[in-house]
TITORFI-185568 format. One record per residue: residue in one letter; x, y, z of N, C-alpha, C, O, CB in turn. Coordinates in pm, whole numbers, plus 50000, padded with zeros to 5 digits. Glycine has a CB too. Example, Ala and Ser with C-alpha at 12.3 -4.5 7.8 and 13.67 -1.06 7.14 Angstrom:
% TITORFI-185568
A513194943150780512304955050780513204967050780514244966850846511314955350905/S512854977550708513674989450714512905000350787513415011450804514084994050572/
//
This chain:
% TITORFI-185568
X175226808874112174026801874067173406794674186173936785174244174346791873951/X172186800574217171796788074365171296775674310170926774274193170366793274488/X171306764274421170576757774396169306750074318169246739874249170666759674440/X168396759174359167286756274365166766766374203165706764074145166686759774530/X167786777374156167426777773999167606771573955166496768673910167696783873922/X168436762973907168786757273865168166735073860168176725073788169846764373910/X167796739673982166916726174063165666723773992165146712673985166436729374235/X165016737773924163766738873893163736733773714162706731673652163276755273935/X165066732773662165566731373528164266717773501163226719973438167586726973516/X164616704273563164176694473524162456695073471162046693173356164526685973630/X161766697773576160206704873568160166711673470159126709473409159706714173677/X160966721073407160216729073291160646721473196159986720173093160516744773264/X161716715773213161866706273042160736693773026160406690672912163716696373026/X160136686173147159556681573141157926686073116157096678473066160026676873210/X157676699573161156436703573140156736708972989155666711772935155856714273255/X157486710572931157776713472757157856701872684157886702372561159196720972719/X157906687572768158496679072628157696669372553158076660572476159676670372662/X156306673172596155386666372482155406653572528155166650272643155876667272323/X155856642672393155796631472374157346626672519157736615572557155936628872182/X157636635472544159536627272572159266619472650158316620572728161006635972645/X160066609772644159846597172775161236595072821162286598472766159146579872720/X161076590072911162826598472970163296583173012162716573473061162836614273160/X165086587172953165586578172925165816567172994166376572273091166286581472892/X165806554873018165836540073127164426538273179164236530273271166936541873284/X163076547073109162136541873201161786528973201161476522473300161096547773194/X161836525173087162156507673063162686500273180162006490273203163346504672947/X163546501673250164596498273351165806494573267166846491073324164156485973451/X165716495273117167096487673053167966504673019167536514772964166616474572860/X169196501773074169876516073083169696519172924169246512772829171696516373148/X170266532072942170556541572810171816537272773172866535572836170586558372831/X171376535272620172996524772554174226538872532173816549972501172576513872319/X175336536872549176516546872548176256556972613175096557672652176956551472429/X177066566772644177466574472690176966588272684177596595472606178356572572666/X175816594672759175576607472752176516615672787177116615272894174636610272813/X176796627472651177776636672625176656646472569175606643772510179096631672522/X177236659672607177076673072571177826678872525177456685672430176806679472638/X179486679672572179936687272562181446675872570181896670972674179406698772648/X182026673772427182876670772373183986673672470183636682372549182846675772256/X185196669272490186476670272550187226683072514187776690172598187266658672513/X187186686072337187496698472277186456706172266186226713072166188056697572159/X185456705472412184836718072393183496725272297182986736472289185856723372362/X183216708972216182256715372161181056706972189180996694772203182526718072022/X179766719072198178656716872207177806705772145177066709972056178346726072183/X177736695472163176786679372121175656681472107175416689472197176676667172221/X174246678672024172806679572052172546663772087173196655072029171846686171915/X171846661572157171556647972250169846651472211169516662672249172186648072464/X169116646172164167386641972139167116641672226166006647072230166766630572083/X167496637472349166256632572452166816642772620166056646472710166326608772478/X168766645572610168786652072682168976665772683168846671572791169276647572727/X169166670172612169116682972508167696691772632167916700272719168386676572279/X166626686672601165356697072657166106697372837165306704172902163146686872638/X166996693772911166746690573051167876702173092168136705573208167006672673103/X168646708472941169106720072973168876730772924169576740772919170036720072974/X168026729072892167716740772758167356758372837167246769272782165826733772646/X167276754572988167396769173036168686772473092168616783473147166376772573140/X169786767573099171406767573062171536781072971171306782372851171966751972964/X171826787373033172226804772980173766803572958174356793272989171886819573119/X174506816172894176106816572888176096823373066176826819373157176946829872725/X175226832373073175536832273256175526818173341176106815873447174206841473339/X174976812673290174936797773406176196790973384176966788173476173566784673373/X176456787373221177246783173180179236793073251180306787273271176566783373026/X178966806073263180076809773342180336807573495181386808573558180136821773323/X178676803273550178466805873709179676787273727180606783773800175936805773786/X178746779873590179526764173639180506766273651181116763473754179596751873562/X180996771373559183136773773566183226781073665184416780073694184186783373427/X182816786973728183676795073828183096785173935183896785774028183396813673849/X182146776773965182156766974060183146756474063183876753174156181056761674058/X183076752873977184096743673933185316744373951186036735173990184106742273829/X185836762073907187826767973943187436765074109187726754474164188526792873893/X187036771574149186256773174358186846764374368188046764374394184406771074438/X185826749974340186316736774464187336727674402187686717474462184916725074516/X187786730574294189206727474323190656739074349191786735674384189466719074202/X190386747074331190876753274448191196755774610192046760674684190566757874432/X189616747474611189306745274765190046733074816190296730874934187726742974793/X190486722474668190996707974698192236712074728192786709774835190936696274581/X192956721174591194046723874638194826728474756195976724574778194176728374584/X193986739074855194156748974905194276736775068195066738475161192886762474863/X193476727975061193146715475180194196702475205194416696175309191686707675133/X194756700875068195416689875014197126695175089197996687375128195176689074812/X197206715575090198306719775101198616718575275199566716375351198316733775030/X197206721375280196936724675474197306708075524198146705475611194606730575538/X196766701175474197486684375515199176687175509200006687775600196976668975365/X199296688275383200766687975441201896698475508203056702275518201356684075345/X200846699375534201786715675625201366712975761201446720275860201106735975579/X200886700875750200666692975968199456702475996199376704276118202526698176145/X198706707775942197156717875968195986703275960194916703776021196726733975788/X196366692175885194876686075886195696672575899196866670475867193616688675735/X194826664675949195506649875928194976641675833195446630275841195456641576044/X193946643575721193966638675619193126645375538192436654075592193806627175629/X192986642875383192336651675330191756643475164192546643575069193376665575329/X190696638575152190236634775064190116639374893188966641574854189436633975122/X191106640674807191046650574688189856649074555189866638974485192516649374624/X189266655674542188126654474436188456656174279187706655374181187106665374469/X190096659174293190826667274173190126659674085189916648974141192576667274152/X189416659473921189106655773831187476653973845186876652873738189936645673805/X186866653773937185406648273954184166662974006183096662074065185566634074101/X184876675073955183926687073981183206685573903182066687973941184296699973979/X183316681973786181786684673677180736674373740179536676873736182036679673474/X181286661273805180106653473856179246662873976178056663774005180726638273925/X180656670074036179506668474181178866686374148177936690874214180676665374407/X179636695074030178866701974031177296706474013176476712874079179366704373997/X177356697373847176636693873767175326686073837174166687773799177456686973677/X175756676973948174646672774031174136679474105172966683174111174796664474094/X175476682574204174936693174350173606706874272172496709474320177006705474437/X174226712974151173396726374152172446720874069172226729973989174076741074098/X171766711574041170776700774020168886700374129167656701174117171936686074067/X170086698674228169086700674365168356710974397168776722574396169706700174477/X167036706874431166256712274492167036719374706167636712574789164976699074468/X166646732774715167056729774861166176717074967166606709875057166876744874934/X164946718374913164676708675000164976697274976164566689775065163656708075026/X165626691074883166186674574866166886672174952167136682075021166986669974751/X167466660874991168166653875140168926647175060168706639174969167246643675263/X170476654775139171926643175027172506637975160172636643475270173676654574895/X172846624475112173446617675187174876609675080174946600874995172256608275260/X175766618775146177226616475071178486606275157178316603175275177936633675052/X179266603575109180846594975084181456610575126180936621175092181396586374873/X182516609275196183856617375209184076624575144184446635875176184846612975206/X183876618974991184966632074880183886641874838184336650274759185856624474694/X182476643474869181466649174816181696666274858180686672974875180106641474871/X182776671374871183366685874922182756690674856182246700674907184726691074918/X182226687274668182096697674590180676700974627180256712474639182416695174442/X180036691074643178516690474710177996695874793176856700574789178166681874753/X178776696174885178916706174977178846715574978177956721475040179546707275016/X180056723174885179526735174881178576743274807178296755274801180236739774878/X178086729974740176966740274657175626738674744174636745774730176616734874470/X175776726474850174336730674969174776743275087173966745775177173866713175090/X176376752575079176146758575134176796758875287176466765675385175136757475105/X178116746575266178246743275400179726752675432180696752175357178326725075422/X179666760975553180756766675563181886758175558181996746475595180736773675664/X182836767075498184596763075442184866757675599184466746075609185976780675373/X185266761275687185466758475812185116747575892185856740975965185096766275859/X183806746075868183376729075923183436719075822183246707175846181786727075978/X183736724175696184476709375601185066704775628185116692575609185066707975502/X186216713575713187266712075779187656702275901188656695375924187386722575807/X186246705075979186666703976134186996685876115188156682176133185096709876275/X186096677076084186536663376113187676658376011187746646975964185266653776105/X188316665975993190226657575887190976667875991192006664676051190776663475621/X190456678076001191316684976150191566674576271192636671576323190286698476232/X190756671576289189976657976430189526668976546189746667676667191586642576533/X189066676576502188426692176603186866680176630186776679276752187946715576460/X186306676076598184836673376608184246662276503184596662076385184096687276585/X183386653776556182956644776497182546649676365183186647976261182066638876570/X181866653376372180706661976242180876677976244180776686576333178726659376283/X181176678076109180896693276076180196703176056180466714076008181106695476023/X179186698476100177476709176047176376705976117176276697376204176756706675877/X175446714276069173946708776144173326705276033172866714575967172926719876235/X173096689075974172486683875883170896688175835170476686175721172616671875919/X170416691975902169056699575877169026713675886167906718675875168056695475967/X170136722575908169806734375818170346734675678170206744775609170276746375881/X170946724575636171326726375439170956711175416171696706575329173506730975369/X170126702475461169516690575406170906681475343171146676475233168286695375279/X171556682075457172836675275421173706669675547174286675175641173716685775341/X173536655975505174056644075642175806647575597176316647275485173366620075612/X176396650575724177856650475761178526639575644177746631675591178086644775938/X179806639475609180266624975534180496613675593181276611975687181386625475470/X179796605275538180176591675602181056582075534180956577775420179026584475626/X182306578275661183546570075640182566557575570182656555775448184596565875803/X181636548975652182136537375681181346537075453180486544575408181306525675874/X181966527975390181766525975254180416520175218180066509475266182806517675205/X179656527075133178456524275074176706526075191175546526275151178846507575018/X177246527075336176586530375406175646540975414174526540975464177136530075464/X176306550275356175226566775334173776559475243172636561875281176356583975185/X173986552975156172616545175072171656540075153170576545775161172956532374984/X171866531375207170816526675284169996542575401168786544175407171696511875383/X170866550275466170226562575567169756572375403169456584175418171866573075715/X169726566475264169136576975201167436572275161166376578475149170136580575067/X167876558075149166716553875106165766552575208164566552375180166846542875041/X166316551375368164956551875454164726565475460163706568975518164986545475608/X165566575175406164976587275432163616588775340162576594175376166046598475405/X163866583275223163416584975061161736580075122160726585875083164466571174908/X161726571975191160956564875230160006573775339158836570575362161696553375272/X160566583475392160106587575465159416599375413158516603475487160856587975551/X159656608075269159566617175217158256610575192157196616175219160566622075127/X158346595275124157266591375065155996592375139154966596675085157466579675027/X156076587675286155346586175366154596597775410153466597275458155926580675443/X155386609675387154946622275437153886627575341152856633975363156136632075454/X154676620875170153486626775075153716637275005152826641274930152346630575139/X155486647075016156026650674972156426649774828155816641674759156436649775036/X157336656874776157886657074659159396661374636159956665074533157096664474593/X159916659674774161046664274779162246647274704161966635374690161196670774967/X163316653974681163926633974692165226635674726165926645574706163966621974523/X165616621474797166736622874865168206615074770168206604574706166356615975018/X169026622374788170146614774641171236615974761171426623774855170606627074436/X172036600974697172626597274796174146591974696174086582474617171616585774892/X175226598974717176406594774677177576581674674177876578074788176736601974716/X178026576874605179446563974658179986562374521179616564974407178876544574735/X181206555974589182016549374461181736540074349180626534974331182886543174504/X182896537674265182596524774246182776511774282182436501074232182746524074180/X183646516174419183956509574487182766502674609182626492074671184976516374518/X182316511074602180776512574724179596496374685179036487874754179406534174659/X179756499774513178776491874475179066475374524178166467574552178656494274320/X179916473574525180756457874581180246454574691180286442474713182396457774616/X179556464074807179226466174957177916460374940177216460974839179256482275023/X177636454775046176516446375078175136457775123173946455775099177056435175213/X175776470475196174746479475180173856488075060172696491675038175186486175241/X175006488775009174426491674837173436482774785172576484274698175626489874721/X173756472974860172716465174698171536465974777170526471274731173046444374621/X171576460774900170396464574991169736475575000168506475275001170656463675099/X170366486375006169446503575012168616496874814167456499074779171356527875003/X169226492374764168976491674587168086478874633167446474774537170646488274446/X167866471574748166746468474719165566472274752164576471374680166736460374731/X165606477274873164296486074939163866503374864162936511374880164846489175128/X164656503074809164436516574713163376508774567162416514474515166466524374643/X163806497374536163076490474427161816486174458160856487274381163736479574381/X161756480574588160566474974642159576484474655158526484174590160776468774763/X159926494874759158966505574756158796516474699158296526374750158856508874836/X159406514974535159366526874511159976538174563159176547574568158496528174515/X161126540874604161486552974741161726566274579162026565774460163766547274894/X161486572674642161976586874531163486586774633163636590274750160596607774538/X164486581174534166026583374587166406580374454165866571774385166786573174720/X167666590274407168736589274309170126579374396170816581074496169216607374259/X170016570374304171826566874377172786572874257172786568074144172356544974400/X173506582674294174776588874216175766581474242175986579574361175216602874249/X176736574474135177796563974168178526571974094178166576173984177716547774131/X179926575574165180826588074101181796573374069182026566774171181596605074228/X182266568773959182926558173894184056564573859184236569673748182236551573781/X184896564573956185886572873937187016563473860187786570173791186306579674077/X187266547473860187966539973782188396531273908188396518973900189076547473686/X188736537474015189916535574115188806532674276188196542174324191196553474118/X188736521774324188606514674480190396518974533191326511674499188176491674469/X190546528274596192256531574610192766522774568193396527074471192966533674738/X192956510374579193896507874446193496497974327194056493374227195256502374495/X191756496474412191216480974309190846491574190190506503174209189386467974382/X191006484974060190216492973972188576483073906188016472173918191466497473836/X188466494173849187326489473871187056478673761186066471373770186396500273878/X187946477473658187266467073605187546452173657186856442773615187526468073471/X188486450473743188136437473828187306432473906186936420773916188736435173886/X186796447474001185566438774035184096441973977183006441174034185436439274183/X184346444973878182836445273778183146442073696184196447373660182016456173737/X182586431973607182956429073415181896430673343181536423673249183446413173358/X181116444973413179726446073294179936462573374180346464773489177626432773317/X179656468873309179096490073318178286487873453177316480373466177546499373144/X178926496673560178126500173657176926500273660176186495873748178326508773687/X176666505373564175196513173572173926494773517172726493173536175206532873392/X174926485273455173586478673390173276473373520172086470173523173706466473252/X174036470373663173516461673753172406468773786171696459173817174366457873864/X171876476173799170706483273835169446477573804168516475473882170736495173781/X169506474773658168266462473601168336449973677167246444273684168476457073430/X169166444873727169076434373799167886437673950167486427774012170726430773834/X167526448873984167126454774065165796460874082165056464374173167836460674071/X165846460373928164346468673866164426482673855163496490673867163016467173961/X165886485273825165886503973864166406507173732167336502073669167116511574015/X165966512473715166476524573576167396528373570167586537073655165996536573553/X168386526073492169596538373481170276544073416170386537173314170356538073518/X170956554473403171936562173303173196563873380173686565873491171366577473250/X173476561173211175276564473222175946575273140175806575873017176166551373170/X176646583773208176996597073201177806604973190178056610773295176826600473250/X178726609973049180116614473117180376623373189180206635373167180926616973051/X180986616573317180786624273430182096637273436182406645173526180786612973565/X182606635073308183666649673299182716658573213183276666073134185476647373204/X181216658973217180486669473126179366677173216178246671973218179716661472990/X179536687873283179156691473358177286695073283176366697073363180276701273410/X177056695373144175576699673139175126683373115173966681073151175096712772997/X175716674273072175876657273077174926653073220173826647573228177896651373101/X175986658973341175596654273471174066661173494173096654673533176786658873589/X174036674473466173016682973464172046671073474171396664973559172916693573340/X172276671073341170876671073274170206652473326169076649573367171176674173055/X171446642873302171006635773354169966633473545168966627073580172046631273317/X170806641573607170726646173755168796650573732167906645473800172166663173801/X168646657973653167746662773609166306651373600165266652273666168336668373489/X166606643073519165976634373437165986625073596164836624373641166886628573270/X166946618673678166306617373807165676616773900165226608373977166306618273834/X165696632273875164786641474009163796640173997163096635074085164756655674032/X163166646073834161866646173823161306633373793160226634973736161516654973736/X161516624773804160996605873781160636604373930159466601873962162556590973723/X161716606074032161666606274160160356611474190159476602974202162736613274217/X159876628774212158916637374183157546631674154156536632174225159356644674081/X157706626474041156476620774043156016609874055154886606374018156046622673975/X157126601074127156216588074181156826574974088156496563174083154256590874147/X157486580074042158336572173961159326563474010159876555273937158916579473885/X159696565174170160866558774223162326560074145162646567774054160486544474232/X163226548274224164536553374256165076552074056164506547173958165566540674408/X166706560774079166976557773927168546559273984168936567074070166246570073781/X169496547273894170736548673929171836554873811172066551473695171076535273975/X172136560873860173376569673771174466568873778174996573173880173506581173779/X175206563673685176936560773696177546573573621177236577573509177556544173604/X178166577273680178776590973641180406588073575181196590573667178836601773793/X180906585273495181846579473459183436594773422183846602073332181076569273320/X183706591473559185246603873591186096594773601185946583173564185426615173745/X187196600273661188526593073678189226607073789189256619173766189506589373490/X189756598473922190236600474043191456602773958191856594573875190116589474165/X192066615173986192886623673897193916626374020195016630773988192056638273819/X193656624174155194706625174279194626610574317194206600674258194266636374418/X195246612874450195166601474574194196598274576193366603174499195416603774706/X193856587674672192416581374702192406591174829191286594874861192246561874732/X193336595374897193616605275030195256609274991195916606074893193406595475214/X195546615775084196546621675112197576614975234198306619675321196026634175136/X197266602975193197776592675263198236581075143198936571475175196626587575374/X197876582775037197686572474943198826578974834198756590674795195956570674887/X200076567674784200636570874642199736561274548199526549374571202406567274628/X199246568574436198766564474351199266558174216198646554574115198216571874347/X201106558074262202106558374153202586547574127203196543174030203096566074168/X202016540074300202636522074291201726513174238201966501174223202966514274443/X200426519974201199796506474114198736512773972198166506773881198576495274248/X198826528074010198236527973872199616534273753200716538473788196626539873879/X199046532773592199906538473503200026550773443199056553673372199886532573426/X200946559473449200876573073404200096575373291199326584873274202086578073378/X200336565973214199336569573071198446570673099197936580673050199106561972963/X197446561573203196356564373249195956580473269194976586673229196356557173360/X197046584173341196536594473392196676603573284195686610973280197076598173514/X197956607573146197666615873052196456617273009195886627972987198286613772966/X195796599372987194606601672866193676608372983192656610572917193806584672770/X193546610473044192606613873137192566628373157191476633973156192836606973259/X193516634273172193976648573181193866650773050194646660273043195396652073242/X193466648972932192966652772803191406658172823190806666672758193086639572701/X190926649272947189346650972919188956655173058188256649073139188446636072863/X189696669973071189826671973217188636682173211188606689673113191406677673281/X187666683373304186446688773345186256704573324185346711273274186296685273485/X187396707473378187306726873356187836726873219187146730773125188516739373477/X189036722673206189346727073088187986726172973187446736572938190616718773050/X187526713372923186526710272895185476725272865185066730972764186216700473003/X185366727273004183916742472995184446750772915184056755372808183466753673150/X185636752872992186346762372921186556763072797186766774972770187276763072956/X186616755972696187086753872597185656755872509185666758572389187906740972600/X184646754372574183106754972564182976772772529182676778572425182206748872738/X183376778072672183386791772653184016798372546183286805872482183836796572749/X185176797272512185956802772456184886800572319184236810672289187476797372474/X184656787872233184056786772097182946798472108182496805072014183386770572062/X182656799272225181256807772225181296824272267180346831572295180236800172340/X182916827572259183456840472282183346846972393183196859172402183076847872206/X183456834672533182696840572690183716839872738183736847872831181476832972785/X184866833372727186146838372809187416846572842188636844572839186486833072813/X186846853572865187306868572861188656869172951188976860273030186066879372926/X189256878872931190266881173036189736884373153190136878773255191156890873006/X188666894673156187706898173264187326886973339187766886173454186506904273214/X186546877473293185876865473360187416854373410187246847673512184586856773219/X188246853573366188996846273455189896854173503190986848673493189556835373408/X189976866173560190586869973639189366868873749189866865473856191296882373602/X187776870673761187266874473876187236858573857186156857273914185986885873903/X187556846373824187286834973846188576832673945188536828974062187056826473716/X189766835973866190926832174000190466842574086190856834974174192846833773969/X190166849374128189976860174197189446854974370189906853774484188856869374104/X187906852574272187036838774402187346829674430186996825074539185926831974389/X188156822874345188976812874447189836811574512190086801774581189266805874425/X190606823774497191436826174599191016830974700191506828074809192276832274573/X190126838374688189056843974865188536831474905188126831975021187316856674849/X188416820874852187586813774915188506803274971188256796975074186456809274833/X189636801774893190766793074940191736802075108192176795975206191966791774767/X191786815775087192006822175165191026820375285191426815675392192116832675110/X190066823275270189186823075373189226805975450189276803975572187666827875301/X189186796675357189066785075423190506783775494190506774475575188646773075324/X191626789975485192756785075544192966792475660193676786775743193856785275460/X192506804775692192126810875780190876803275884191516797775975191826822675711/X190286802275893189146795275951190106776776011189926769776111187596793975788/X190716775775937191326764075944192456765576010192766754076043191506758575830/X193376773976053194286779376155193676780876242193696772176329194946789676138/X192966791176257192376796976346190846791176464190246795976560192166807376262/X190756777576377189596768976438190416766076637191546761476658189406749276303/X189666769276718190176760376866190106750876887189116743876863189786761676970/X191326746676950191716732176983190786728777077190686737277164193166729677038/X189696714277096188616711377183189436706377307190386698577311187516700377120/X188636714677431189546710577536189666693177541189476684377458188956717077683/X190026693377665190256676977720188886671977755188506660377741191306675277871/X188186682177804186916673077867185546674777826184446672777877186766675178010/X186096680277687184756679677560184436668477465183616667977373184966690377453/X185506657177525184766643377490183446635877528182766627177474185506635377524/X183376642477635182226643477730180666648077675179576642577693182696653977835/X181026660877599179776666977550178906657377471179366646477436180096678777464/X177746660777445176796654077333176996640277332176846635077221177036659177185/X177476628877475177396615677446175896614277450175276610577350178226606477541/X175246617277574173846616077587173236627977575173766638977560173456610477704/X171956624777582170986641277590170786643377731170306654477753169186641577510/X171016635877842170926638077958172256637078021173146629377983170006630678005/X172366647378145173456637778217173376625578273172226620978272173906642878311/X174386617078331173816602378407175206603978534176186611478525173896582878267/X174896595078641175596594278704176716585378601177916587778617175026590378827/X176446578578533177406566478457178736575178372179906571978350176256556178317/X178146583778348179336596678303179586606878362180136617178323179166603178193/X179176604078460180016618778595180916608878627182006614578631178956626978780/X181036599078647182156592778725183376590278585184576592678589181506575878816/X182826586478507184386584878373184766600578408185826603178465183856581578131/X184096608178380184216623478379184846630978483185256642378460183016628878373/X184966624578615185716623878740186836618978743187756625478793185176618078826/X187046607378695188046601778673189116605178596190306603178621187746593578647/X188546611278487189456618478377189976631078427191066635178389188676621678244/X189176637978519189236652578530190756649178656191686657278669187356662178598/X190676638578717192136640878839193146627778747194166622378788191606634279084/X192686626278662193956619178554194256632678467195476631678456193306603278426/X193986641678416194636653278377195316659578490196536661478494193736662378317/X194516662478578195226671178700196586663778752197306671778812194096672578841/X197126650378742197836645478783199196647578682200286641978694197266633978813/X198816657278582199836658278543200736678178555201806683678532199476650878402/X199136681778615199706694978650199516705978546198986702578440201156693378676/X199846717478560199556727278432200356721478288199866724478180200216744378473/X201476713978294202246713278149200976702978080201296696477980204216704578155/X199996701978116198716690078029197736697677982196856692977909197816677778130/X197766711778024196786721478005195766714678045194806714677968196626727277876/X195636707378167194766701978215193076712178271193236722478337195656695178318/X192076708878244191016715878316189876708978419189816697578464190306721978212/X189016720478436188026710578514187006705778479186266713278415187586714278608/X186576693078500185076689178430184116698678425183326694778338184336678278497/X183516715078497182716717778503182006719378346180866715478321182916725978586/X183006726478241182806727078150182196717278047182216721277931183576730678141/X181636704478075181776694378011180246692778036179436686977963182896684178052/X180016699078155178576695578194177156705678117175996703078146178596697778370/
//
């Protein structure tokens, strides 16, 4: 399913819906929980979000599940390469594909995402090779991609920071006169960050066409979340002047459609709208993290009741689409794709010694020929066992 069919969903429900006025334009969120699609699988009618999927085919509806088996497959397949000394850390998305599917194939190609670390699934639905997902938990290279051929900024560590580089982007779309909009990912942990509230205020002030997607996964690695919030993610937003919905973010036509209802507000001039996507971090916070010393297993049963694929799946089946056929070519692709990424991920080259050097400046300077000198007879001083080389390469 690309992108951008699917991107186009919001526009026709909106050019069909008559009277509809779409939900939080008030700025006072949407009361409970947008659901579509029940835990056991069955189909919900929602009044107001109902039209934002209504071109949702049983083909689309199979394309989600097999996106969905993919990137966690892809989690799995990354999570294994960490511990097999191939990566030095690895961020797991296990439980949160229906958010980032349901959003990512939402997008327009020309929209501008600016994501948090765990946004892998996002990723790959803008398109980003398996291999440079890779390269920075490898420590091969700062950044993994070229952000302007798939309208997608590298992940950023530092917390809640990607918001603010979305909203001056948002700002910039505006300026141009465009209609594109830029959606920008974080925790619920993110929201606590002093940049968050700030990008949430200059997005309010000027109107910016930017979605903030808050994937509310339960879990700050080990803060949860109801300590440091004692009101729904999503109502701080009115404090802000921003609109928002709240979403179960284990319902992949849920996220749709909300994602949907976003875009096109954004689109037309409507400015920013915040979305709490309400999942639960079903792994580590990393692969560095036990999750066993402070949260409770029960937690995690009830949670694995209302687990995301299963969920579709269970969708399919009432509706007689899950075939033996369709999940065999579903494990099928994810194993090529899990294959392929582990290959690419062996096989990536180790960056010499004096490719620290590259891309500091756009020019050379004398100020880095000399570190660059210096380094080059501090390797040599140790002789061939350093696999030592020569600066020329660097230049």
């Amino acid at each position: 399913m690309s992108t951008d069919k699917t991107g186009q969903g919001g526009a026709q429900a909106h050019e069909g819906a008559g009277e509809f006025q779409e939900p939080g334009s008030s700025g006072v969120p949407v009361q409970g929980l947008v659901q579509l699609i029940t835990p056991s699988g069955e189909r919900v009618s929602h009044p107001e979000f109902d039209l934002w999927v209504q071109d949702i085919t049983d083909e689309h509806l199979c394309s989600l599940f097999e996106d969905m088996t993919v990137i966690r497959r892809i989690d799995v397949e990354a999570t294994a390469l960490q511990r097999q000394g191939e990566l030095a850390l690895w961020p797991p998305l296990l439980g949160q594909e229906a958010a980032q599917i349901g959003s990512g194939r939402s997008l327009r190609s020309d929209d501008f995402v600016f994501s948090s670390y765990r946004e892998n699934g996002v990723a790959y639905c803008r398109g980003v090779d398996l291999t440079d997902l890779l390269r920075v938990w490898r420590g091969n290279a700062s950044g993994g991609w070229d952000p302007y051929a798939i309208n997608m900024a590298t992940p950023q560590i530092i917390i809640g920071a990607q918001t603010l580089h979305a909203t001056g982007y948002a700002m910039g779309i505006q300026n141009d006169g465009a209609d594109s909009v830029a959606v920008t990912y974080f925790g619920d942990g993110a929201t606590s960050e002093g940049d968050v509230n700030e990008a949430l205020v200059f997005a309010a002030s000027f109107q910016a066409p930017v979605v903030f997607f808050c994937t509310n996964n339960h879990w700050a690695i080990s803060e949860p979340v109801r300590l440091q919030s004692h009101i729904q993610l999503a109502d701080r937003a009115a404090g802000f002047g921003i609109p928002s919905l709240r979403v179960d973010g284990n319902d992949v036509l849920a996220v749709m459609a909300a994602t949907r209802v976003a875009l096109d507000r954004a689109r037309r001039g409507g400015g920013p709208t915040f979305i709490e996507a309400v999942t639960y971090r079903m792994g580590p916070h990393t692969t560095a993290d036990d999750p066993t010393r402070y949260r409770d297993a029960n937690e995690l049963e009830d949670w694995a009741a209302k687990d995301p694929i299963s969920r579709v799946a269970a969708l399919l089946e009432r509706k007689g689409l899950l075939t033996d056929e369709l999940q065999e070519h579903v494990r099928n692709s994810a194993d090529a794709v899990a294959r392929e990424m582990r290959k690419g991920c062996t096989t990536m080259p180790d960056p010499q010694p004096m490719d620290v050097f590259k891309h500091v400046y756009s020019a050379p300077n004398s100020w880095l020929d000399r570190q660059q000198d210096h380094y080059a007879r501090y390797l040599a001083s140790f002789g061939d066992s350093a696999g030592a080389v020569s600066g020329e390469g660097a230049r």
